[in-house]
Each structure stands twice: as structure tokens, then as C-alpha cells.
C-alpha positions in Angstrom: -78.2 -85.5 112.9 -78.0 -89.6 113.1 -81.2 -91.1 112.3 -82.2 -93.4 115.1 -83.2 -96.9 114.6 -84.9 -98.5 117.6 -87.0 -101.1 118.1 -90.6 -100.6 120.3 -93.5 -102.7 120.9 -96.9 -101.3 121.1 -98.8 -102.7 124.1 -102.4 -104.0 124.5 -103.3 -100.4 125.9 -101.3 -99.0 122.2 -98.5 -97.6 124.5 -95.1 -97.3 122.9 -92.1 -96.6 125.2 -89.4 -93.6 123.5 -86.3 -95.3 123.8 -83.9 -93.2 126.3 -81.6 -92.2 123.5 -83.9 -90.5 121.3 -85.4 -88.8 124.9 -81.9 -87.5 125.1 -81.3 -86.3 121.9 -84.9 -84.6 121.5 -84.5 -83.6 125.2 -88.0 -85.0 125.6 -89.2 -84.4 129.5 -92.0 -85.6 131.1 -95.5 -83.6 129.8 -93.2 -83.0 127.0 -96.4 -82.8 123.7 -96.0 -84.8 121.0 -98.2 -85.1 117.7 -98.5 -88.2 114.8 -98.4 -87.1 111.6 -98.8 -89.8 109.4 -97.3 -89.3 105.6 -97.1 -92.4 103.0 -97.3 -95.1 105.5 -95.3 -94.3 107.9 -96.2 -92.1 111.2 -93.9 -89.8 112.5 -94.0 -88.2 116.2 -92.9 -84.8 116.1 -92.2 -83.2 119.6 -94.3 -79.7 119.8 -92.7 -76.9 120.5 -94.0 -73.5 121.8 -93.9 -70.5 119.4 -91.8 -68.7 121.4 -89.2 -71.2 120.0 -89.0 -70.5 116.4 -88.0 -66.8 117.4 -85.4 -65.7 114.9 -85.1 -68.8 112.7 -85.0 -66.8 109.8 -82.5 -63.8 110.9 -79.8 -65.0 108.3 -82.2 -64.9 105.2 -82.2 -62.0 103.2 -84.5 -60.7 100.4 -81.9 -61.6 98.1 -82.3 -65.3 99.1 -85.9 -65.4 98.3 -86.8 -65.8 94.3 -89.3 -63.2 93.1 -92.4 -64.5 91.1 -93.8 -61.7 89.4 -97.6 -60.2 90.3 -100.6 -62.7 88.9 -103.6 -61.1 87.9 
């Protein structure tokens, strides 16, 4: 994925505008929820997406693929 550099300005009501490119590649829609995580000085807005569509992510992985740590007492 290409990272996206774009320019916004916040407004006096602290709206940002998401450029129509990153809308497009996130297939953002209107309602579309959002959430600001904010990590090392820098925030980050990460589309939410309903449980429903993490369904499978994991098929390919196989027991083998996950390291062992033995039992801790």
C-alpha cells in the first residue's frame, strides 16, 4: 500500500477535510466511524470496521506457525 501524503487544515470548529484520494482508497462513505489513536506524537485515524469483517483473517495460519512457550507456574 502507498503511504499517502496530504496536506489538511484544521478549521476554527477543529474540522479536517479527508482528502478524496485516501476516501477512495479506504472506501470511506458517509457515517463511515473513525477513531484517533494517538501513539508518540502523532495521531492516527483508523476507519472502524464491524466484527463481522475480520471473519477468517486467520484461516491460513496453522498451529505450526505459532511458537510454543512452555506452561508458567
Amino acid at each position: 500500500m502507498k503511504p499517502a501524503s496530504n496536506i489538511v487544515t484544521l478549521s476554527s470548529k477543529y474540522q479536517v477535510v479527508i482528502p478524496s484520494a485516501i476516501r477512495e482508497r479506504l472506501d470511506l462513505k458517509p457515517g463511515a466511524q473513525l477513531t484517533w489513536i494517538e501513539f508518540d506524537g502523532a495521531a492516527h485515524l483508523v476507519p472502524l470496521k464491524p466484527v463481522s469483517a475480520y471473519r477468517g483473517m486467520a484461516r491460513a495460519l496453522k498451529d505450526s506457525d505459532i511458537p510454543c512457550e512452555p506452561d508458567r507456574l
